[in-house]
N, C-alpha and C positions, 0 to 999 in steps of 0.2 A: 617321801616327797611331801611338800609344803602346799598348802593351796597356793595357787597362782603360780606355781613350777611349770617349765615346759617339761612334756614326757623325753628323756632321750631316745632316738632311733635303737631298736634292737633292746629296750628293756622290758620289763613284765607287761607292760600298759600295750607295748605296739603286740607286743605278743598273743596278748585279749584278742586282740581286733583282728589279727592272721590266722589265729587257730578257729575262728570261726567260722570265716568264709564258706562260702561255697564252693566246690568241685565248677570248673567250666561247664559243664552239659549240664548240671543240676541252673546256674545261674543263666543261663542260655534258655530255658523254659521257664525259668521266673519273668524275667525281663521279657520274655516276649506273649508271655499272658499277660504281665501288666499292658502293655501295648495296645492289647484286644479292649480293652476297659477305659484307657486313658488316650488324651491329645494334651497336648498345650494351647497357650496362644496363641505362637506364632504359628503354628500348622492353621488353626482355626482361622487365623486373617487371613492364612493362602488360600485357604479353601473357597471362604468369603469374595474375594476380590479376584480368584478365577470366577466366581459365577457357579460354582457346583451348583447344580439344583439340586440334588441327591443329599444336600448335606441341609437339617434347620437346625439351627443356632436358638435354644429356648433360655431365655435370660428367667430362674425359678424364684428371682428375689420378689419381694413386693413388688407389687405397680408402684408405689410413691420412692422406691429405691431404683426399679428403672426406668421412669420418666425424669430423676436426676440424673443420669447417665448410663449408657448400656453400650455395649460390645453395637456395629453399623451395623444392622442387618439382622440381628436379632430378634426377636419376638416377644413379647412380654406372656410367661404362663407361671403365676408361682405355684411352687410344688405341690401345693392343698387340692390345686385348681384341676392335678391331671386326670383326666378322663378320655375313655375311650373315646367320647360324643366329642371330647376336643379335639382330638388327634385325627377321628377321621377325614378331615378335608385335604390331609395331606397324604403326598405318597406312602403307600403301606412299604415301598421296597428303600425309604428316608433314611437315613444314619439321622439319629437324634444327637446333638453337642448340647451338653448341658453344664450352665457353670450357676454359681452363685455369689454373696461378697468374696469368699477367698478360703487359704486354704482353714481357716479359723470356724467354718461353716458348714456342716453337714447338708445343709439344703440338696447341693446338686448330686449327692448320692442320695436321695431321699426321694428325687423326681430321676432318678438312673432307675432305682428299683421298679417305681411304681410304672414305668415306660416299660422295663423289662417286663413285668407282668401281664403288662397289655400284648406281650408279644412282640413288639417293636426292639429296632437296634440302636442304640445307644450308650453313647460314651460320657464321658467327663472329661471337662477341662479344666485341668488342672491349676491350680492358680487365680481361678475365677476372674471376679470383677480386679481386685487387687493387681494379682497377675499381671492382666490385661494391661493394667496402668504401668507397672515396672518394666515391664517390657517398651513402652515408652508408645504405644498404639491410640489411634484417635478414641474417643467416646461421642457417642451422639447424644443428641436430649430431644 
């Protein structure tokens, strides 16, 4: 085959891609660990606009990247900044949502960790600030 060829259904190239899958109950505990780890946007605006208190939304970019725009309701902590002394004012029983610019950016696993260490629960959203916007969701300033 040529660059720029489509693969045909049922030749060596689809065959790659089938022989390696996963068994159902093997892919049924991948997916549903990543779960445990991951949200989206949109779950993150429901959450938001029910009022969850249980849930804070930590925007880990610069301050001068989220006072240009940030997820409504969010909070400004970039990831350098986490500390225990920060975190305490908030509930210890909190789901932490943490995103950063996008999927281009390691930040919001960077401030996942350092949250995890603190002993707190926390996720990542996936897609970050970018996300956010493809999704087609307001920004505050």
């Amino acid at each position: 085959m040529t660059t720029g060829e489509t693969p045909i259904p049922g030749t060596s190239q689809s065959a790659e891609i089938t022989s390696h899958a996963a068994e159902p109950d093997a892919a049924e505990r991948h997916f549903a660990a990543k779960l445990r780890y991951e949200t989206d946007c949109w779950d993150t605006n429901e959450a938001l606009r029910s009022g969850a208190d249980d849930v804070v939304v930590l925007d880990v970019r610069s301050t001068a990247a989220y006072d240009a725009g940030h997820v409504p309701g969010s909070h400004s902590l970039p990831w350098r900044e986490i500390t225990s002394e920060r975190l305490d004012s908030l509930s210890p029983d909190a789901l932490f949502v943490v995103y950063c610019a996008g999927p281009h950016c390691n930040g919001a696993d960077k401030a996942a960790l350092r949250i995890a260490r603190l002993g707190r629960r926390v996720k990542i959203m996936i897609g970050g600030h970018h996300g956010w916007q493809v999704e087609g969701l307001p920004l505050e300033t």
